[in-house]
Phi, psi and omega in degrees: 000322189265321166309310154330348212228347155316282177300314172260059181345112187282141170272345184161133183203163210212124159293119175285232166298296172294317186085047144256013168217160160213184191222159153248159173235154170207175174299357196256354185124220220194151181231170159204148175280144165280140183267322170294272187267007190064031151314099171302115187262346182192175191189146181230141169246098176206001167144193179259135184231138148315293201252148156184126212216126154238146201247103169055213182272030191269186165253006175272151185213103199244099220253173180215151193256165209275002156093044128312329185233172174266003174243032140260104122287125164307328171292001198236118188269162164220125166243126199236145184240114147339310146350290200230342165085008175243205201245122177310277217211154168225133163241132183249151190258150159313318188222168206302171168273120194244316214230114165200148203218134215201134169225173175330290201259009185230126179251135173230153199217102105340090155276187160299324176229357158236171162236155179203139202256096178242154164311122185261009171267293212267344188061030165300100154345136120285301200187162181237135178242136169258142201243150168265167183329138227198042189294010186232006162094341186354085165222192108239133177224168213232086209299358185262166205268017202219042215170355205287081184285146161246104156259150180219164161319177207196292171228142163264034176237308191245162170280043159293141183228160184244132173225150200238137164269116174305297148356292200286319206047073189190134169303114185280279192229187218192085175226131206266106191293326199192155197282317203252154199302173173268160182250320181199133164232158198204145154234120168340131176328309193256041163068358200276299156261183164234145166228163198227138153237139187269175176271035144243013135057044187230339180228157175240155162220148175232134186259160162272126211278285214321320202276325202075359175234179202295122171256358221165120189211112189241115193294157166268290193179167189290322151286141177310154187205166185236127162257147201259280213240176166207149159190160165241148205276190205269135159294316160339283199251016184196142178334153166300127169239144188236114184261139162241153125260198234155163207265332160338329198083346191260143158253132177268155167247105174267176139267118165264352158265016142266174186278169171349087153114019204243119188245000000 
């Protein structure tokens, strides 16, 4: 794989819901992984992808292309079954694809200025939120179904967020995370929290989604860093744990069942 990946630079990779599979995208088409042993389970040579998102361990997988050719349009959704190696269904857009995010009953699509929300058996409009401007795709979601959040930017001055019941279709809350634009949001597995970072990249906060408010506000460090990721490890079997890295080189580890700023 890292020889491979020499020639063909990734474009992009993923974890699917459970994290028991993840994906790549390269200049060269898309693979997908076993996450336990790193087993290649399936692999396309068919040209360069951006986006490559797959639902739960199925074979459908729904990916967009990095617009090298005119039938990978960045502007172009594909949901391709693994299976059978073709194309489901396709949808095409005004503008690039940034984002896309998916469970059993829901398709979500990140454009720069709308989302747009589909039934995902019929592929149906639910519904559209106009965004503020988003060029980086900013979201999270929170793929379970008695839980089922979208965040999104909100402002582009401040670390505001939008949190949408996917489920409901209706804005649940509005919470203002941070003085600076946001850099990265993440929600908790079983949908419960959120942590938020700004692009000054010194403090993470994670609010409580029912309530809207701060349950956890932990510093990374004293100086700005650009944070690349957040996730939180599985609540199930081990204390809420929240990883950050960063541009810094460093990984942080929080604990939420500790007190306050406690790493």
């Amino acid at each position: 794989m890292a020889n491979h990946s020499s020639s063909y630079p990734i474009l992009c990779a993923s974890f699917n819901q459970d994290t028991s599979y993840f994906a790549i995208g390269t200049r060269d088409g898309f693979k997908v992984f076993d996450s336990e042993t790193g087993t290649l389970r399936y692999e396309r040579a068919i040209g360069g992808f951006i986006i490559v998102e797959m639902l739960f361990s199925s074979s459908l997988l729904a990916i967009v292309g990095a617009g090298e050719q005119p039938s990978l349009s960045p502007r172009r959704l594909c949901l391709f079954n693994t299976t059978t190696g073709a194309a489901l269904r396709e949808l095409n857009f005004l503008t690039s694809v940034l984002a896309i995010r998916l469970n059993r009953k829901r398709l979500v699509v990140v454009l720069q200025e709308k989302t747009y929300i589909y039934d995902l058996n019929s592929l149906s409009i639910l519904d559209t939120i106009d965004t503020v401007p988003n060029s980086k795709g900013l979201c999270a979601f929170s793929p379970s179904l008695d839980g089922c959040f979208l965040a999104l930017p909100a402002s582009t001055t401040r670390g505001s967020v939008l949190v949408y019941n996917v489920m409901e279709l209706h804005s649940h809350c509005e919470i203002d995370a941070h003085r600076s634009p946001l850099a990265a949001i993440v929600f908790s597995p079983n949908g419960m929290y959120i942590a938020t970072a700004s692009e000054q990249g010194t403090i993470i906060r994670v609010h409580l989604i029912s309530e809207a408010t701060k349950s956890y506000s932990f510093r990374r460090g004293a100086y700005p860093s650009t944070i690349f990721s957040l996730s939180f490890g599985p609540s199930t079997q081990f204390p809420d744990v929240l990883v950050a890295t960063s541009s810094s080189g460093s990984v942080h580890a929080f604990s939420l069942g500790l007190g306050m700023n406690q790493r």
